[in-house]
C-alpha positions as CSV (number, residue, x, y, z in Angstrom):
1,X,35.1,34.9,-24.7
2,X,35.9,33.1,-27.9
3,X,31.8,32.5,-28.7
4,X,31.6,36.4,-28.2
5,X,34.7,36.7,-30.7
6,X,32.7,34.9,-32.9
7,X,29.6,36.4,-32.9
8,X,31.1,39.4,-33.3
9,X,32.7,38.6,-36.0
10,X,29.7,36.9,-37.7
11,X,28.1,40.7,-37.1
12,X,30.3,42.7,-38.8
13,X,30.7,39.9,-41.7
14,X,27.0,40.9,-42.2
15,X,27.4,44.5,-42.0
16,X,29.9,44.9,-45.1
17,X,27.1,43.8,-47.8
18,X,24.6,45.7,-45.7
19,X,27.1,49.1,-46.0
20,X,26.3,48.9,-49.5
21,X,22.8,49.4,-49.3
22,X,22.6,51.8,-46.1
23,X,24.3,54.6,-44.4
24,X,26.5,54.0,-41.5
25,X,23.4,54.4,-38.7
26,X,21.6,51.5,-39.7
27,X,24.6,49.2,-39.0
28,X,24.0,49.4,-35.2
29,X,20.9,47.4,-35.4
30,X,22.7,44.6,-37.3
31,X,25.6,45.1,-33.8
32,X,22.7,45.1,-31.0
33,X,21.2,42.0,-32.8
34,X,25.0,40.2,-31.7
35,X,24.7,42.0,-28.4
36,X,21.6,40.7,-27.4
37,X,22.4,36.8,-28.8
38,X,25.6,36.9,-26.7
39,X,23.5,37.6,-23.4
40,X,20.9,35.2,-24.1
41,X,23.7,32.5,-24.7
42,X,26.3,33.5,-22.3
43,X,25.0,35.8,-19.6
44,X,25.9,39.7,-18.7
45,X,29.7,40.1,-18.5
46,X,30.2,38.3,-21.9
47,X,27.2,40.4,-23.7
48,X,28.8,43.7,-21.7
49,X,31.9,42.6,-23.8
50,X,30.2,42.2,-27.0
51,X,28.8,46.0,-26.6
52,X,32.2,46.8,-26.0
53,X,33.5,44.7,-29.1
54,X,30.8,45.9,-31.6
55,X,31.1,49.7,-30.4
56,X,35.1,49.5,-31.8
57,X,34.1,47.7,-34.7
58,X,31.7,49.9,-36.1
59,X,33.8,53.2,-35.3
60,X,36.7,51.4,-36.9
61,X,35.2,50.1,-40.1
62,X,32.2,51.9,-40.4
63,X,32.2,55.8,-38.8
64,X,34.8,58.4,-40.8
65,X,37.2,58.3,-41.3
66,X,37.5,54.9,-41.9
67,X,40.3,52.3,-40.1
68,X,40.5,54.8,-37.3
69,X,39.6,55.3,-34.1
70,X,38.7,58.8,-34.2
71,X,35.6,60.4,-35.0
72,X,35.1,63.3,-37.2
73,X,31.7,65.1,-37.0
74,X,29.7,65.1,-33.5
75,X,26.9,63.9,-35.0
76,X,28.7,60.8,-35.9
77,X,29.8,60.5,-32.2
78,X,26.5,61.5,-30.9
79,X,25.0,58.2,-32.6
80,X,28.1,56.2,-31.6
81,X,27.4,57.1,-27.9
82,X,23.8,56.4,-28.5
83,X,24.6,53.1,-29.8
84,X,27.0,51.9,-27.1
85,X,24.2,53.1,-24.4
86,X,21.6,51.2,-26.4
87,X,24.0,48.3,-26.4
88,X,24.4,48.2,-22.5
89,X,20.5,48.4,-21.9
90,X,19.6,45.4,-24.3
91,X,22.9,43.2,-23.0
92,X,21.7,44.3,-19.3
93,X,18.2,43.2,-20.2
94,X,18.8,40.1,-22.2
95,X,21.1,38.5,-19.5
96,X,18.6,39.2,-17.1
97,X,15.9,37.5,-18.7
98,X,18.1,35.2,-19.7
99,X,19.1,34.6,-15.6
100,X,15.2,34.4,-14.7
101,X,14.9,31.9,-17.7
102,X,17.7,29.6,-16.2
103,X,17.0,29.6,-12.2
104,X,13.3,28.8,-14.1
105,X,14.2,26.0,-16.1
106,X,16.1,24.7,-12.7
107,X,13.0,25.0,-10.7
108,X,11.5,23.1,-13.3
109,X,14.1,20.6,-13.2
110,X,14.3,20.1,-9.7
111,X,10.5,20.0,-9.4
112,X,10.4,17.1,-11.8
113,X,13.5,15.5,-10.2
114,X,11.5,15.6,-6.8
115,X,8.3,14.4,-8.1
116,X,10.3,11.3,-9.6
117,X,11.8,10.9,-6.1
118,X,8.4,11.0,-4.2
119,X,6.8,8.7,-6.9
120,X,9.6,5.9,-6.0
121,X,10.1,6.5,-2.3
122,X,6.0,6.8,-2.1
123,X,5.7,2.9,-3.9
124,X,7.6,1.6,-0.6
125,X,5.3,-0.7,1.3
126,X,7.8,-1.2,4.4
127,X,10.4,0.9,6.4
128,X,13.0,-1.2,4.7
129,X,12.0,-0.6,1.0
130,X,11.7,3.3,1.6
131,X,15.1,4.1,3.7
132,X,16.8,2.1,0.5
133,X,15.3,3.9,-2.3
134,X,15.6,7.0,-0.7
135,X,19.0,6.5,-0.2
136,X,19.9,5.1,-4.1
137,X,17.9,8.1,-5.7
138,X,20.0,10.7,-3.1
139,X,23.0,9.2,-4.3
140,X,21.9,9.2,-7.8
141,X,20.8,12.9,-8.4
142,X,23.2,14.2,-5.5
143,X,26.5,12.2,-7.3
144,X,27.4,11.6,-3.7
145,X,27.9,8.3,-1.3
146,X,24.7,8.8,1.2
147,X,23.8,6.7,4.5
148,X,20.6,6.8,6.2
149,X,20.4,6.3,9.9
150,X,17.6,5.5,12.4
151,X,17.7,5.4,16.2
152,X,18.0,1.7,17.7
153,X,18.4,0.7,21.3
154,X,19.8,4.1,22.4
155,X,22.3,4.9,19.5
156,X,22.1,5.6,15.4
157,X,22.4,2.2,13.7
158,X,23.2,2.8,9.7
159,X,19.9,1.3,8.0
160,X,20.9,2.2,4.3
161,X,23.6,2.6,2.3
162,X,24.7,3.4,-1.3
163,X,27.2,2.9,-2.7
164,X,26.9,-0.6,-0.9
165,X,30.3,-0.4,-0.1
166,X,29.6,3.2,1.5
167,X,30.2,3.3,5.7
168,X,31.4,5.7,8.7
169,X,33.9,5.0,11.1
170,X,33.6,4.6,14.6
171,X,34.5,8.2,15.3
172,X,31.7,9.5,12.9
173,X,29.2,7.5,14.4
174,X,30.2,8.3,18.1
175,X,29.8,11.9,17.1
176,X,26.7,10.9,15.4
177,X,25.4,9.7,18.7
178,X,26.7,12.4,21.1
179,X,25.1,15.2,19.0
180,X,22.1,13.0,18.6
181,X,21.9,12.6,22.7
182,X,22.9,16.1,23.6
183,X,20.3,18.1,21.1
184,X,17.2,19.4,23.2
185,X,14.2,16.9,23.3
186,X,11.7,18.6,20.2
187,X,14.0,21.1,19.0
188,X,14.8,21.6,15.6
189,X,18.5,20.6,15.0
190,X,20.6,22.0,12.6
191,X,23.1,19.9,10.2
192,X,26.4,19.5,11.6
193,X,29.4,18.3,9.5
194,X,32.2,15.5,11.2
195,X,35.4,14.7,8.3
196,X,34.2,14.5,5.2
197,X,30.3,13.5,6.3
198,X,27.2,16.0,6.0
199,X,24.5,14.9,8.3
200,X,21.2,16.1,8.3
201,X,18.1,15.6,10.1
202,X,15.0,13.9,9.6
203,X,12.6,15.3,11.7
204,X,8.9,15.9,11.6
205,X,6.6,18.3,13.9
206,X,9.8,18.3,16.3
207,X,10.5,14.9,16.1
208,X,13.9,13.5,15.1
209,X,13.1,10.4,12.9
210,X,16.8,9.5,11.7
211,X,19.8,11.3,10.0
212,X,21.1,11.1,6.3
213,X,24.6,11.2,5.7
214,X,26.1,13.1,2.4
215,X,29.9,12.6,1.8
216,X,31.2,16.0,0.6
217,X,35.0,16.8,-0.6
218,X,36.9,18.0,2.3
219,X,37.9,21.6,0.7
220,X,35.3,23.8,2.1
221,X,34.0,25.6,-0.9
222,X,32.1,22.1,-1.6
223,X,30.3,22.0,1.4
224,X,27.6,24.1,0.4
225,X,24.2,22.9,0.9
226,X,22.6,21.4,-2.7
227,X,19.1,23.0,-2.6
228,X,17.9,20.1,-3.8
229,X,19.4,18.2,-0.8
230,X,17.1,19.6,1.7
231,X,13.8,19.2,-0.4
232,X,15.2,15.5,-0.5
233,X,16.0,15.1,2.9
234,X,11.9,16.7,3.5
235,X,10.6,13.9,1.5
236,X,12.5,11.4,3.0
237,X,11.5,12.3,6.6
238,X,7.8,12.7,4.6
239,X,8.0,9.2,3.9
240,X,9.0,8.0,7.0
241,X,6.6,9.7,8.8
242,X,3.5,8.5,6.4
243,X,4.5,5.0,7.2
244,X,4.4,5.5,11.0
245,X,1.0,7.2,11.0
246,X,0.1,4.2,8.0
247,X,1.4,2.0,11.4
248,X,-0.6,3.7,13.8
249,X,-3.9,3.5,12.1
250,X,-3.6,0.1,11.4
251,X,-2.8,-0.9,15.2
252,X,-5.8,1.2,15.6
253,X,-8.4,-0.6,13.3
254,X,-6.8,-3.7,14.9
255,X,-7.3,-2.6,18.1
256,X,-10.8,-1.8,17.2
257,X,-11.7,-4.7,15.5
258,X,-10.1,-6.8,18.0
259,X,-12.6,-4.8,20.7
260,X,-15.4,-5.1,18.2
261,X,-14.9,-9.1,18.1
262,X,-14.8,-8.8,22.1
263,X,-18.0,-7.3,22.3
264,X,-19.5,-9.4,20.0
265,X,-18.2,-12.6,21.5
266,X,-19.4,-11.6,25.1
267,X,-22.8,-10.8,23.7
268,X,-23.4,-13.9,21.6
269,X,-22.0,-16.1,25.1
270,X,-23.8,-14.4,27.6
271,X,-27.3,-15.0,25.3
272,X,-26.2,-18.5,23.9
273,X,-24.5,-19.5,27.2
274,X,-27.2,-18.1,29.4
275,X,-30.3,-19.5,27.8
276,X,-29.7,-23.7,27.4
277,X,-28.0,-23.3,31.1
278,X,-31.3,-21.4,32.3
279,X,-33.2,-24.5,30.9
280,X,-30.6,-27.2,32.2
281,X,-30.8,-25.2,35.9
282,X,-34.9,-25.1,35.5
283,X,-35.4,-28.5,34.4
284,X,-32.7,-30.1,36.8
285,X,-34.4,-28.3,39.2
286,X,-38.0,-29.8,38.9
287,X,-36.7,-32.8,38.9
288,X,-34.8,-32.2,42.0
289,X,-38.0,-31.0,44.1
290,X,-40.8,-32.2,42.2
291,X,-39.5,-36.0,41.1
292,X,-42.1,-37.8,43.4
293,X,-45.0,-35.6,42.3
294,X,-44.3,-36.0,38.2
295,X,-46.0,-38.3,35.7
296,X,-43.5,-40.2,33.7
297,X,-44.0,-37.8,30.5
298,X,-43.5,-35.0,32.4
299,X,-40.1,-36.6,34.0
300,X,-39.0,-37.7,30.2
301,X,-39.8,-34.0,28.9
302,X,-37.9,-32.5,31.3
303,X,-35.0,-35.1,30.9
304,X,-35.3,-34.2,27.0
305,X,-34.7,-30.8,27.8
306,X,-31.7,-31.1,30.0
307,X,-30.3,-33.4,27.2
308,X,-31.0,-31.2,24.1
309,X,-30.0,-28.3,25.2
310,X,-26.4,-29.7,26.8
311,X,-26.3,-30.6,23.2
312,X,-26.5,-27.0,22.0
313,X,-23.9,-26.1,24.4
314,X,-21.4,-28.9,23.9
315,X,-22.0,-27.5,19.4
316,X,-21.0,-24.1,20.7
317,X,-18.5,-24.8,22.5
318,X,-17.1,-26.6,19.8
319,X,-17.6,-23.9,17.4
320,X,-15.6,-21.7,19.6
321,X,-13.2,-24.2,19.9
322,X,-13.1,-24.8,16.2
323,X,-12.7,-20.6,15.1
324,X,-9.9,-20.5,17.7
325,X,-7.7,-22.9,16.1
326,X,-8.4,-21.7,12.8
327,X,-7.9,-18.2,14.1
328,X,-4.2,-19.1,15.6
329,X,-3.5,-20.9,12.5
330,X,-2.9,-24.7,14.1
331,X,-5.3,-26.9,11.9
332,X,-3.6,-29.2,10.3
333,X,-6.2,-31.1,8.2
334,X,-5.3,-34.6,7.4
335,X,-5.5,-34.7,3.2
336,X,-6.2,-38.3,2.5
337,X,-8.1,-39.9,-0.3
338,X,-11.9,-39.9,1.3
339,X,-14.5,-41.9,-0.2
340,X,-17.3,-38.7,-0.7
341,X,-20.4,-41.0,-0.5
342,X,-19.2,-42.0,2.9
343,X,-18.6,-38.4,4.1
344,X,-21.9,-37.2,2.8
345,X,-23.7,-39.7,4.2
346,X,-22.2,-39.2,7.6
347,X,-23.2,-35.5,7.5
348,X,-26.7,-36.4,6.7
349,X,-27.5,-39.0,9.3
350,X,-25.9,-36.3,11.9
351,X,-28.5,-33.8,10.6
352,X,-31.3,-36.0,11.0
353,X,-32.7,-34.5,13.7
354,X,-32.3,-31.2,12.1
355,X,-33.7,-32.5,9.0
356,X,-36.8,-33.8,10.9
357,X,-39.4,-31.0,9.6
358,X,-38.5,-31.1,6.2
359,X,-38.2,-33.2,3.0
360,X,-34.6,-34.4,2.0
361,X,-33.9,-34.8,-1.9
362,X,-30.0,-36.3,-2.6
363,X,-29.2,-35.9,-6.3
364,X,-26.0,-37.8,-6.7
365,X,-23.8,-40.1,-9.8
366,X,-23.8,-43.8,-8.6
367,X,-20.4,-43.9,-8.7
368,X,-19.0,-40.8,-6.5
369,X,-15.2,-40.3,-7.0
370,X,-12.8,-39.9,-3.8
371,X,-11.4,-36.5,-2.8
372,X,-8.4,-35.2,-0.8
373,X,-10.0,-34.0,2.4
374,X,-10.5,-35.0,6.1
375,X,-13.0,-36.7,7.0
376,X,-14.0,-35.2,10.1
377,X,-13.7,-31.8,8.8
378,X,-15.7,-32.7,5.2
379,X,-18.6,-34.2,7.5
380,X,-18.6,-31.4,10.1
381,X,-18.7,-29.0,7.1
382,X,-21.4,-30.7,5.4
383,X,-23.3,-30.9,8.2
384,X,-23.4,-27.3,9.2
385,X,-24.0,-26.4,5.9
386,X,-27.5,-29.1,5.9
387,X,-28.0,-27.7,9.3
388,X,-28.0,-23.9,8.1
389,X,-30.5,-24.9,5.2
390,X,-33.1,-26.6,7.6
391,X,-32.7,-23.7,10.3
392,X,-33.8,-20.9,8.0
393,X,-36.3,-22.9,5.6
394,X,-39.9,-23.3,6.7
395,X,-41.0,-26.7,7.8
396,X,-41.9,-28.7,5.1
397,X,-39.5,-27.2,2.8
398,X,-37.5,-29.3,0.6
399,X,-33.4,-29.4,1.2
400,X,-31.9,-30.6,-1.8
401,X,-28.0,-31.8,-2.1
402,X,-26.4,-32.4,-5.1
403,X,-23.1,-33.5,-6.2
404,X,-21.0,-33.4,-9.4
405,X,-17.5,-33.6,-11.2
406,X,-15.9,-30.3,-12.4
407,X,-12.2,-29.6,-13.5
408,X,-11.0,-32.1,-11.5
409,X,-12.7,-31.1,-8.2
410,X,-16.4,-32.2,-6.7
411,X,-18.5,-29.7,-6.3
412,X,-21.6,-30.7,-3.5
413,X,-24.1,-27.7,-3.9
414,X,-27.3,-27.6,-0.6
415,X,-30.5,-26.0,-1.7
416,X,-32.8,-24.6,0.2
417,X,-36.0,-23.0,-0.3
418,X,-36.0,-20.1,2.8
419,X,-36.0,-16.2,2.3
420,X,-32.7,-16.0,1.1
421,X,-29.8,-13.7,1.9
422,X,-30.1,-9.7,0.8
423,X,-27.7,-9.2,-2.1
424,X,-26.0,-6.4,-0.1
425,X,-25.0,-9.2,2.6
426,X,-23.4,-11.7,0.6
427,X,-20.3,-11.0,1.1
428,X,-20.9,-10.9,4.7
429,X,-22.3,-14.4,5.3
430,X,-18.5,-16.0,6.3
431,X,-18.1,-13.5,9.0
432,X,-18.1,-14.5,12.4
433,X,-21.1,-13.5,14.0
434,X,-22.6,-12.9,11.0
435,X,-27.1,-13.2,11.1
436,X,-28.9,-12.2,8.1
437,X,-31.1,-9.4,9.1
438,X,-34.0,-10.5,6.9
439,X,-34.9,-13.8,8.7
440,X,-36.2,-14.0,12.6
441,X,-33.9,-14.6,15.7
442,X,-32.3,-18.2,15.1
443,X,-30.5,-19.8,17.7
444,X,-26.9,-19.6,17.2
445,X,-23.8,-18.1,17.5
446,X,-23.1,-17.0,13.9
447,X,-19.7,-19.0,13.8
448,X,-20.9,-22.0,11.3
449,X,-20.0,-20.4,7.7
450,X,-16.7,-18.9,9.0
451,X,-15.8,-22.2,10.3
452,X,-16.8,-24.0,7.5
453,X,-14.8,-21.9,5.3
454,X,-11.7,-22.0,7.4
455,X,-12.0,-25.6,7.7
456,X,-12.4,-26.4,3.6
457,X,-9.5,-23.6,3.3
458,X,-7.1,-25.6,4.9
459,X,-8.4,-29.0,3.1
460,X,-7.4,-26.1,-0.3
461,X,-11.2,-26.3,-1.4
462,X,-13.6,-23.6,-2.1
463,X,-16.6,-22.4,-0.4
464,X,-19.1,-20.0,-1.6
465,X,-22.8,-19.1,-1.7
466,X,-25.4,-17.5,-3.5
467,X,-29.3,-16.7,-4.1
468,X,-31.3,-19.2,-6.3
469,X,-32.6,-18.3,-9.7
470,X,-35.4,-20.3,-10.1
471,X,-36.9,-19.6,-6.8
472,X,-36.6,-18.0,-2.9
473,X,-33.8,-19.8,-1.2
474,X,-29.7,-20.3,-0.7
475,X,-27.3,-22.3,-2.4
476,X,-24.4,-22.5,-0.2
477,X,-21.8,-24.8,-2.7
478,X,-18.2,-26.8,-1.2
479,X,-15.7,-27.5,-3.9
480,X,-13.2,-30.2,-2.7
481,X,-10.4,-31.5,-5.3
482,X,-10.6,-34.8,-6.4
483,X,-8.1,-37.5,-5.1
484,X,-5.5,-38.5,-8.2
485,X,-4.8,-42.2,-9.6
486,X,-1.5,-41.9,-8.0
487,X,-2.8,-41.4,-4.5
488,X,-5.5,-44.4,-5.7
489,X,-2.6,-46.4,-6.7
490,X,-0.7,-46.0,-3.8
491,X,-4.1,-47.0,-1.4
492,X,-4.8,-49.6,-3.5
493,X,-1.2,-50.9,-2.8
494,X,-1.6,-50.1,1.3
């Protein structure tokens, strides 16, 4: 009341020049401008006090006879009454605009305090990081200790807390966990309120995800439910829920990817498996019935046959062999200084069947430094690289390798001179099971670029390819690091 004093005051302080100038009547407007700043400020029952103020002042000091309460003429009392009425429609209107402006600015507020709260529980990447800052910013905007609870093994199990030194005793909880058992499976649950502990439910489309805990004073006027609470506790279950479905559809691309790979892996065995086993049976077969009756070329072709294509089983096999340990994440690549000439020759002389139909070109310093790799895994790398450059080139086609120093690392770059890969595939070419669709039907299983990356991965090289510029054809380039003087040191030493 002492602000509407005031204001009072400040009117009739600004009424006494104004007297001068005017007659009595025009003083009221100077009054309702004080009645209508109280309400605004202060609300209805302190503007209905100004009216009340301002009517006695300016019958006092203002309406004959002056310094009196009484009123002379009834035209001076027909203005006062006008006045006061005036007074309690403006106050009446002012503190109800002034009430819609206030539950507006606390929409607002609340709105922007929620929208801060989903923008920090929404950046949670796990269960864990989301129950914890759902439970900080409760306990920040609500002023309040607040635990959050999740269902584990049959009973609630506190996940979150904050304060950190915040927790419920054992009779809270059992209560926690008899109302939790005893509610009706998909009903929606009310809150229910044990000591000095709020609990409300999480739940979602009928589903009870957990429980948040507010600690409330224990006189009961201070249990009312915030507003802002239950919008929080929305979110919250919001979040949770988002998180499970985020779950869900991950086990489901999984699960479909996994099936995908399944599919793909039966196909490529039953053609890649069936195929050198129909030759082996066929050829084994002649021999079996027809040995006494076959010239010796016709006995050595058929031998060849049995003999190259056990060969392409015993490579598949491998491969298979090879992707499942990389897969399961058990190679353990030996990284020991490896002389590269030796490696690279290796790879070459196993490709020389392969290489057969073509022209080889080996662009290479004299002095080739050592890198940290294994050398059964650098050689079987290099070789299915040489091998995937003579398969899709044309015979006669030249296969260049080259080799060279880079930032410490070697970097051994196999040209060919086929179709190329479709720029739209290029990322694809390390998949498993991966065949570019612009070249004919190659036997294989798709497997050798994804093992060759896994296997240069684990020896912490670099494997990538591209088109070339200056003509049709792949580069496919290995980057392996180069072995330091101390590791030359200590094998000169060994």
């Amino acid at each position: 009341m002492v602000g509407t004093l005031c204001i009072a005051l400040a009117a009739f302080l600004v009424a006494l020049p104004i007297n001068l100038l005017l007659d009595q009547s025009g003083l009221s407007r100077v009054f309702l401008v004080a009645v209508l700043i109280t309400a605004v400020t202060y609300g209805l029952w302190p503007s209905l006090f100004a009216s009340l103020i301002s009517v006695l002042i300016y019958d006092f000091f203002f309406i004959p006879p002056i310094y009196s309460l009484s009123i002379s003429s009834t035209e001076d009392l027909v203005n006062l009454g006008f006045f006061a009425m005036t007074a309690l429609i403006v106050s009446t209107l002012a503190a109800r605009v002034r009430r819609y402006a206030v539950a507006a600015d606390q929409r607002a507020l609340t709105a922007e305090k929620l929208a801060a709260f989903n923008r920090r529980v929404s950046a949670g990447v796990t269960l864990q990081q989301v129950l914890v800052t759902a439970t900080q910013q409760m306990s920040t905007l609500l002023h309040r200790p607040v635990v959050l609870l999740l269902p584990k093994a049959g009973e609630m199990t506190v996940e979150a807390r904050y304060p950190v030194d915040t927790g419920l005793d054992a009779a809270c909880l059992r209560a926690i966990d008899t109302w939790w058992a005893t509610a009706p499976s998909g009903a929606a649950r009310d809150r229910f309120v044990h000591a000095t502990w709020q609990c409300h439910p999480l739940q979602r489309s009928g589903e009870l995800l957990g429980i948040v805990g507010i600690q409330v004073p224990r006189g009961p006027a201070d249990r009312d439910v915030d507003p802002l609470l239950g919008a929080l506790v929305e979110q919250t279950a919001l979040a949770i829920e988002r998180l499970a479905l985020r779950e869900r559809l991950e086990n489901a691309r999984l699960h479909a990817e996994t099936e995908r790979l399944r599919s793909a892996l039966l196909a490529s065995i039953s053609h890649d498996l069936r195929n050198p086993l129909a030759s082996i049976v066929g050829s084994a077969s002649g021999l079996d019935r027809q040995w006494l009756k076959l010239p010796d070329e016709a006995r050595m072709a058929l031998v060849r046959t049995i003999r190259s294509e056990a060969e392409r089983l015993d490579v598949f096999i491998a491969n298979l062999l090879d992707i499942t340990r990389i897969e399961a994440g058990v190679l353990q690549p030996r990284r020991d200084a490896t002389p590269l000439s030796d490696v690279l020759g290796a790879a070459v002389s196993q490709a020389a069947r392969v290489l057969a139909g073509h022209r080889l070109a080996v662009d290479t310093p004299a002095d080739l430094p050592w890198v940290e790799a294994d050398a059964t895994l650098a050689q079987q790398v290099l070789y299915n690289v040489i091998e995937n450059a003579a398969k899709y080139s044309p015979p006669g086609s030249l296969i260049r390798i080259t080799a060279r120093a880079q930032d410490q690392t070697m970097r051994i770059r196999v040209l060919d001179e086929g179709p190329g890969i479709p720029n739209a595939e290029l990322d694809r070419v390390f998949e498993k099971f991966y065949r570019a669709t612009n070249v004919a039907q190659q036997n294989g299983t798709g497997l050798g670029l994804a093992i060759c990356r896994g296997f240069v991965e684990a020896m912490r090289g670099t494997i990538d390819v591209a088109n070339r510029d200056d003509r049709h054809g792949t580069v496919v380039a290995v980057t392996l690091p180069v072995t330091s003087e101390q590791a030359f040191r200590e094998l000169e030493i060994s």
